[in-house]
matplotlib code that plots the C-alpha trace (Angstrom):
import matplotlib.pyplot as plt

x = [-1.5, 0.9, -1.0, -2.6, -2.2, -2.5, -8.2, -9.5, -10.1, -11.6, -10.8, -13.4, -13.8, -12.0, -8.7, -9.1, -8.9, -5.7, -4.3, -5.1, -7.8, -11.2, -14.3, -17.4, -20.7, -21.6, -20.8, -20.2, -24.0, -24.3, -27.8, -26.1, -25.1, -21.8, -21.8, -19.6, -17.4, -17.3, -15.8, -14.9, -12.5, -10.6, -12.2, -9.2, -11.0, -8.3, -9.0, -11.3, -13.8, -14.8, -15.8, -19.9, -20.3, -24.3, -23.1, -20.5, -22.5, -25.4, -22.6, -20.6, -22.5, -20.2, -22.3, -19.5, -16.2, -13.4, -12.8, -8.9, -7.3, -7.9, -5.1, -3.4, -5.4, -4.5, -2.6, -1.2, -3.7, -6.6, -7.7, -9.6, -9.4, -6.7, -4.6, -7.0, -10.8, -12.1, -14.4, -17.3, -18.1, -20.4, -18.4, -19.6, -22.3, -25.1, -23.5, -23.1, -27.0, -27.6, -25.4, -26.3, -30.3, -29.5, -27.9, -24.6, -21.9, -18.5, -15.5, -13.1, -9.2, -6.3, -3.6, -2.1, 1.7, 1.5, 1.2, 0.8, -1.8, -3.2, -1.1, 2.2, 1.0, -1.3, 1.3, -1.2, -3.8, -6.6, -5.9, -5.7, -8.4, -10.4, -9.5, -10.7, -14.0, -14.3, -14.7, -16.8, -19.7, -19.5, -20.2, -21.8, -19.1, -19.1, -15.6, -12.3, -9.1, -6.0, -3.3, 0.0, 3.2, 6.6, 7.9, 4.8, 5.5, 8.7, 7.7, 7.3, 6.0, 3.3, 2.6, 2.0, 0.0, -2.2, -3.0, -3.3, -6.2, -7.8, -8.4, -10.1, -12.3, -13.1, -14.3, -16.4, -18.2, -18.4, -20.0, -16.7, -14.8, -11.0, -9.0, -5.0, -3.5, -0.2, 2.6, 3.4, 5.9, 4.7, 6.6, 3.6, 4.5, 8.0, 9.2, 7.8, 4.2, 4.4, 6.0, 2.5, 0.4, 3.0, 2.2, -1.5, -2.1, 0.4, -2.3, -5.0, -6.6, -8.5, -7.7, -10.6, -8.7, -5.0, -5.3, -2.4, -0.7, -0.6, 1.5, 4.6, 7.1, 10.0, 10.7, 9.6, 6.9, 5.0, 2.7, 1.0, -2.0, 0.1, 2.3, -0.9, -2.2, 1.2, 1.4, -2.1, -0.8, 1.9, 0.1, -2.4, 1.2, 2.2, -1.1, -1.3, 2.0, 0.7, -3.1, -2.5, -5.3, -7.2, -8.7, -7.5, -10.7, -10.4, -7.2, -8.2, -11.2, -8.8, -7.0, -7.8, -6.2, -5.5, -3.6, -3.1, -5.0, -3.3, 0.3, 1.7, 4.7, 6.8, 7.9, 7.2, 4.3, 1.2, -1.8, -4.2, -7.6, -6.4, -4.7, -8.0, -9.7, -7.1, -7.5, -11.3, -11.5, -8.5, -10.7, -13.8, -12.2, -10.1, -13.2, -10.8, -13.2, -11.9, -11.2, -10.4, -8.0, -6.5, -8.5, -11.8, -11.4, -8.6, -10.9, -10.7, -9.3, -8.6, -5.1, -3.9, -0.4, 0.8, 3.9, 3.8, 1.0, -1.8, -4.8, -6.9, -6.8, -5.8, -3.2, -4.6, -6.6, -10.1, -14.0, -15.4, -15.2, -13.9, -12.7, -15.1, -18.0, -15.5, -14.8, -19.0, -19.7, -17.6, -20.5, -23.4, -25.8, -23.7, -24.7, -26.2, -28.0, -31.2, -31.0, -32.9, -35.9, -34.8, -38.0, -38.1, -40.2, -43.3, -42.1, -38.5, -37.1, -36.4, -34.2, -30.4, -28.8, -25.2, -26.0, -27.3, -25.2, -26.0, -25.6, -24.9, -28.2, -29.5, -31.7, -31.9, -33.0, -30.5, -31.3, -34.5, -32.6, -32.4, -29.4, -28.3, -25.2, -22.8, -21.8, -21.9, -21.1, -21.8, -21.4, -20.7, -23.0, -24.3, -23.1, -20.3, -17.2, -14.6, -15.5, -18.2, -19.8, -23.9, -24.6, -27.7, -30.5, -31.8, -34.4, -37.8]
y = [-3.9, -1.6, 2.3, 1.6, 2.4, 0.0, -23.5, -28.0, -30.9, -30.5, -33.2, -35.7, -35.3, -38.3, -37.0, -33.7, -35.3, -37.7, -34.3, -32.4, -30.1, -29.5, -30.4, -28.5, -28.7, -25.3, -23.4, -19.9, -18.7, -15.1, -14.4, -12.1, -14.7, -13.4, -12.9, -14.8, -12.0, -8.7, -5.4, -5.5, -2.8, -2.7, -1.0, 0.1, -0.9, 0.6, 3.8, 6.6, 7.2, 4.3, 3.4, 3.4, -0.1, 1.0, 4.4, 3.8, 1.6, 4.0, 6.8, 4.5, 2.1, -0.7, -3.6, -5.7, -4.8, -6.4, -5.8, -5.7, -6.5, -9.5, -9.9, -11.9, -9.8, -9.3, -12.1, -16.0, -17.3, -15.0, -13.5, -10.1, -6.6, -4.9, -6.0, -4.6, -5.1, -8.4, -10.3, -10.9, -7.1, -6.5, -4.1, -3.7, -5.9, -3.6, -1.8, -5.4, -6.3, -2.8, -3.5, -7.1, -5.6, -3.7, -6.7, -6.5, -8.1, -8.3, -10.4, -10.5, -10.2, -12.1, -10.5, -7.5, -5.9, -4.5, -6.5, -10.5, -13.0, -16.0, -18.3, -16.9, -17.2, -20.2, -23.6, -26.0, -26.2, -27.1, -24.0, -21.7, -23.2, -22.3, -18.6, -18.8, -20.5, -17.4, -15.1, -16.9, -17.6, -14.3, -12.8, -15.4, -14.7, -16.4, -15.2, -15.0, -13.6, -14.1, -11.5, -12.8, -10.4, -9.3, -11.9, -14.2, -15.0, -17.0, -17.6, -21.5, -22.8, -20.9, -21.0, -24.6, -24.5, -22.1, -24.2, -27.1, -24.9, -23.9, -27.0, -28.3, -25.1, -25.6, -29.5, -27.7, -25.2, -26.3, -23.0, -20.8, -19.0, -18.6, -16.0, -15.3, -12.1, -12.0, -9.3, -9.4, -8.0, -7.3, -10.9, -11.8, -14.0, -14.3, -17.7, -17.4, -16.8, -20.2, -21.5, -20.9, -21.9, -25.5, -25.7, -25.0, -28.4, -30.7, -29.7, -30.0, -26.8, -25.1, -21.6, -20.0, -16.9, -15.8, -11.8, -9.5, -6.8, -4.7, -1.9, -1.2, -2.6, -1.1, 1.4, 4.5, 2.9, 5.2, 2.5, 0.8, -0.3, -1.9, -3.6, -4.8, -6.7, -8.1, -9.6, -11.4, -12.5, -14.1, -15.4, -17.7, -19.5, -19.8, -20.8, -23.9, -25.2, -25.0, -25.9, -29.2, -30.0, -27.1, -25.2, -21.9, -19.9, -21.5, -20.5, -16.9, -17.1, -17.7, -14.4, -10.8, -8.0, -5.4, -1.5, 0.7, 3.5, 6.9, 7.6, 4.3, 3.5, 3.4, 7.2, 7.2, 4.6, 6.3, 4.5, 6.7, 6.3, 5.6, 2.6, 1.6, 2.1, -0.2, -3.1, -2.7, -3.7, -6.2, -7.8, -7.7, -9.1, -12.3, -13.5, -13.0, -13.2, -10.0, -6.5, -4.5, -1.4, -0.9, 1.1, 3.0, 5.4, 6.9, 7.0, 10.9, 14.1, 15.6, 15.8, 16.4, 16.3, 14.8, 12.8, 10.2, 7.7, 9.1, 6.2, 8.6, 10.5, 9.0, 12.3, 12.6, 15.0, 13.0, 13.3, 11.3, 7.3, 8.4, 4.8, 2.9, 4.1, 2.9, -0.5, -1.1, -2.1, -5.4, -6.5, -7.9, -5.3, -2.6, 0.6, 2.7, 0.5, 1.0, 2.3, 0.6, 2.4, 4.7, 5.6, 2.8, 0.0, -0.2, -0.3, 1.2, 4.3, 7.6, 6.5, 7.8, 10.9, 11.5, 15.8, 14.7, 14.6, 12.0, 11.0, 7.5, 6.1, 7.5, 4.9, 4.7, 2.8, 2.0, -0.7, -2.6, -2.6, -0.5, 0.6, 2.2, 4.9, 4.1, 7.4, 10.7, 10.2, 12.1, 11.0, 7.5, 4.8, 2.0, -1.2, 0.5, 2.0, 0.8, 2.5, 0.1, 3.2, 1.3, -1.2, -3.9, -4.2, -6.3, -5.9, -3.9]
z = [30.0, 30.9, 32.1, 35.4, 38.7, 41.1, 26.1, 22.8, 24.7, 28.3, 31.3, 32.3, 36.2, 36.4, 35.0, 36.6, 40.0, 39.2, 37.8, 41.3, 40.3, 41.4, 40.0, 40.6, 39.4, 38.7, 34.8, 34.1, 33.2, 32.1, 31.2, 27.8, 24.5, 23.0, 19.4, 17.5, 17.1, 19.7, 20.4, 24.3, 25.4, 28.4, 31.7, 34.1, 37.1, 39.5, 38.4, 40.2, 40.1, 39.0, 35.3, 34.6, 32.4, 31.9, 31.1, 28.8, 26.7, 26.3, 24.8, 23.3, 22.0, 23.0, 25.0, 26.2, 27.9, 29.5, 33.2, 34.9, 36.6, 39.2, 40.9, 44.7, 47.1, 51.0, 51.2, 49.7, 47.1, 47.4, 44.2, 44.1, 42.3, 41.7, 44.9, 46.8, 47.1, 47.7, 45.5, 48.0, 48.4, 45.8, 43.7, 40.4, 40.2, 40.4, 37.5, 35.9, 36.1, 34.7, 31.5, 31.1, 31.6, 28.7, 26.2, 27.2, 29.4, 30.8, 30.6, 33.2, 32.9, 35.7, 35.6, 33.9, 33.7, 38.0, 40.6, 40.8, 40.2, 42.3, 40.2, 41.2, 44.8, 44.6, 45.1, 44.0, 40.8, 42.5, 45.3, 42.1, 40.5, 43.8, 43.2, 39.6, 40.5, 42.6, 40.1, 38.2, 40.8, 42.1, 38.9, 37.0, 33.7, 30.5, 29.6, 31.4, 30.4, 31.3, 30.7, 31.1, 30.7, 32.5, 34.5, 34.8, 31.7, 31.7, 35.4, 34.0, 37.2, 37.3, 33.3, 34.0, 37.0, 35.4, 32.4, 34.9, 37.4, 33.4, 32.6, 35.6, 35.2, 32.1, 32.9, 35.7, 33.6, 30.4, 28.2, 29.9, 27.2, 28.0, 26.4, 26.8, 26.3, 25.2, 24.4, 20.7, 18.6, 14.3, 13.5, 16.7, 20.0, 21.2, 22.4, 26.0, 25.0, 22.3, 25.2, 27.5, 24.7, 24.3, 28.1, 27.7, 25.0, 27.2, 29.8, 27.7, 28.8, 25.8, 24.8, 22.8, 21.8, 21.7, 22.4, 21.1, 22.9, 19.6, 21.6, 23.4, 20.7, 22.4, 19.7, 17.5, 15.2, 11.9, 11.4, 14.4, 12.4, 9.9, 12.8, 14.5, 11.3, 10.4, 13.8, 13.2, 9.7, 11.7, 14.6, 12.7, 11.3, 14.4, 15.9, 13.1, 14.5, 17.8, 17.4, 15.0, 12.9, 13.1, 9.1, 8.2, 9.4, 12.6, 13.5, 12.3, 14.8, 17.8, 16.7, 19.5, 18.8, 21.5, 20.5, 23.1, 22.2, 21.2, 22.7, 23.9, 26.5, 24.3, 22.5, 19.3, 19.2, 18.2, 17.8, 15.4, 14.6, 11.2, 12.5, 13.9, 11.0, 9.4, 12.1, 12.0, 7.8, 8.1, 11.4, 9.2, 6.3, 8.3, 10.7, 13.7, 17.1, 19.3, 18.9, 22.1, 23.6, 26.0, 28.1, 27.6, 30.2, 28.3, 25.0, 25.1, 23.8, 26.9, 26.6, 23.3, 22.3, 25.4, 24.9, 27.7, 28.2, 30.4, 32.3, 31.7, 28.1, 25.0, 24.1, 20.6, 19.4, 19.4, 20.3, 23.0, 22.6, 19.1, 19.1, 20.8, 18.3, 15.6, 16.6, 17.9, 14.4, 15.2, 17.5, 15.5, 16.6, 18.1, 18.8, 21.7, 24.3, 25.0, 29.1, 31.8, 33.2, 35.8, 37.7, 41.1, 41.5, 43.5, 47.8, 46.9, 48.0, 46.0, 42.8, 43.7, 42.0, 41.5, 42.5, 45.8, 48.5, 51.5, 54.9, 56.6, 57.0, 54.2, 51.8, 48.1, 45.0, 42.0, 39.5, 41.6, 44.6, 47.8, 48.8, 52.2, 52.7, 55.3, 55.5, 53.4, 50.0, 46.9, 42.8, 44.5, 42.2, 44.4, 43.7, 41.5, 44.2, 45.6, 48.9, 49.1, 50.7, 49.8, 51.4, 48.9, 50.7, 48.6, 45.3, 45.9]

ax = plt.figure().add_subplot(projection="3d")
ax.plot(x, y, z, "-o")
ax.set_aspect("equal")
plt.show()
């Protein structure tokens, strides 16, 4: 996505080692089963302060959410968030128990319009493979994403060692869910991103759902909901040409569709909650799998009339998660989550409050575990900054 700062037949071990990838005998096991169609909006995680999953559900009723960007971190082939926190630290799982605690769950997205991913720095599959194993064991995901756009996407090298490291991944954990998000146009995927998904069957890596960019079109457009469903009309075609052999409602349950939210990058491209409303019916009415936006910390009215894409406001005139609480109906079940208790086990500290301000040493419980400040810190959620400012000691 653009405002930030900062796959049918899977390969026996066998083949995935003459092809150079690794096997491994792990599988992405999220404790949360996805529905068979979901509402999962984009959490700029490179943003600060940073995003409250357990939080956000509870106001907007959305349960599942999908988190970017990972991206080549502190140096070759090393994937972690954002360019610049490293997967092993902890971030965000505290916050990640909390949501999944409550019925709910994350995907995780590679990639993303700034900066570069592992497999533009990774030379081999198996090395990028590695990477992607990474994220899965460290947060125990059901559903990765890979958002390919700008240069990585006629970057052809990479496209193909990418599908090569998916495929191996996806002979390693069987029950992961891969996802590619692609720019679109309303006639739907220009030549490059048929070109990835080409690549992706030569490779035999499975794609579960092709995810449009419903945004950004390059010019002044009255009718982004409209645009949006014409590109999915479009997409399945070009997803039977691709896809060989697949029925009519399969195709349309590989179909994601991502707006950008409000004002878009490019003037004149306003995405309404009209045009939401009109993607929500035509989603219900096709059986497509995904709905999403791009992101949920701009789902606001905190900025009205603003004429430039903001990260953090939507520039319309809106309530609060106006747009998440319209598209939580996808989810079989949606609505507000039901918290998790907040008062600390037996043998833990006193339960950590946002208003309290705190000095290095100090210790606190969040989420059955104790936590302890490195140094003083206020309003900083342990488990869920990019400081890393709590250290986990462990559950009590």
């Amino acid at each position: 996505m653009r405002i930030r700062k900062t796959i049918v037949a899977v390969l026996a071990s066998a083949a995935a080692a003459t092809a150079g990838v690794l096997t491994h005998s792990g599988t992405a096991d999220a404790a949360v089963t996805w529905p068979a169609h979901y509402s999962a909006p984009y959490v700029d995680i490179s943003l600060y302060p940073t995003f409250n999953l357990t939080q956000a559900a509870q106001q907007s009723g959305n349960k599942f959410f999908t988190l970017g960007f990972i991206l080549n971190t502190g140096g070759t082939c090393n994937a972690g968030w954002s360019s610049y926190t490293a997967l092993d630290t902890g971030f965000l799982q505290s916050d990640i128990a909390s949501l999944r605690a409550a019925g709910g769950d994350v995907a995780i997205s590679v990639g993303g319009a700034n900066g570069s991913e592992p497999a533009q720095s990774c030379t081999t599959a198996s090395s990028l493979q590695a990477q992607y194993q990474r994220i899965i064991d460290n947060y125990k995901i059901s559903h990765l994403d890979f958002d390919v756009e700008g240069g990585a996407l006629s970057d052809t090298a990479s496209v193909d060692r990418r599908n090569k490291a998916i495929a191996g991944l996806e002979a390693a954990n069987p029950s992961l869910k891969v996802t590619y998000t692609l720019p679109v146009l309303p006639s739907a995927l220009t030549q490059p991103g048929i070109d990835l998904l080409r690549n992706a069957v030569s490779n035999n890596a499975r794609v579960d759902v092709v995810n449009m960019m419903t945004m950004d079109y390059g010019s002044a457009n009255s009718n982004m909901g409209g645009a949006a469903t014409s590109a999915a009309t479009a997409l399945v075609s070009q997803l039977g040409s691709i896809f060989t052999g697949r029925t009519s409602a399969q195709l349309w349950a590989m179909v994601g569709i991502t707006p950008m939210i409000g004002q878009n990058d490019s003037q004149g491209e306003i995405f309404s909650l009209n045009d939401a409303q009109t993607v929500l019916s035509f989603a219900n009415a096709h059986g497509i799998t995904e709905l999403s936006f791009w992101s949920a910390g701009r789902d606001n009215g905190s900025c009205p009339g603003q004429t430039y894409a903001s990260p953090s406001c939507s520039g319309l005139s809106q309530a609060q998660w106006a747009f998440a609480h319209l598209f939580a109906p996808f989810t079989p079940g949606g609505g507000v989550v039901t918290p998790p208790p907040t008062t600390p086990p037996t043998g833990c500290a006193g339960a950590w409050s946002s208003s309290t301000a705190y000095v290095g040493g100090s210790v606190v419980s969040y989420s059955g575990h104790k936590w302890t400040a490195k140094w003083w810190t206020q309003g900083d959620i342990p488990g869920n900054n990019s400081q890393a400012v709590w250290v986990d000691n462990g559950t009590c």
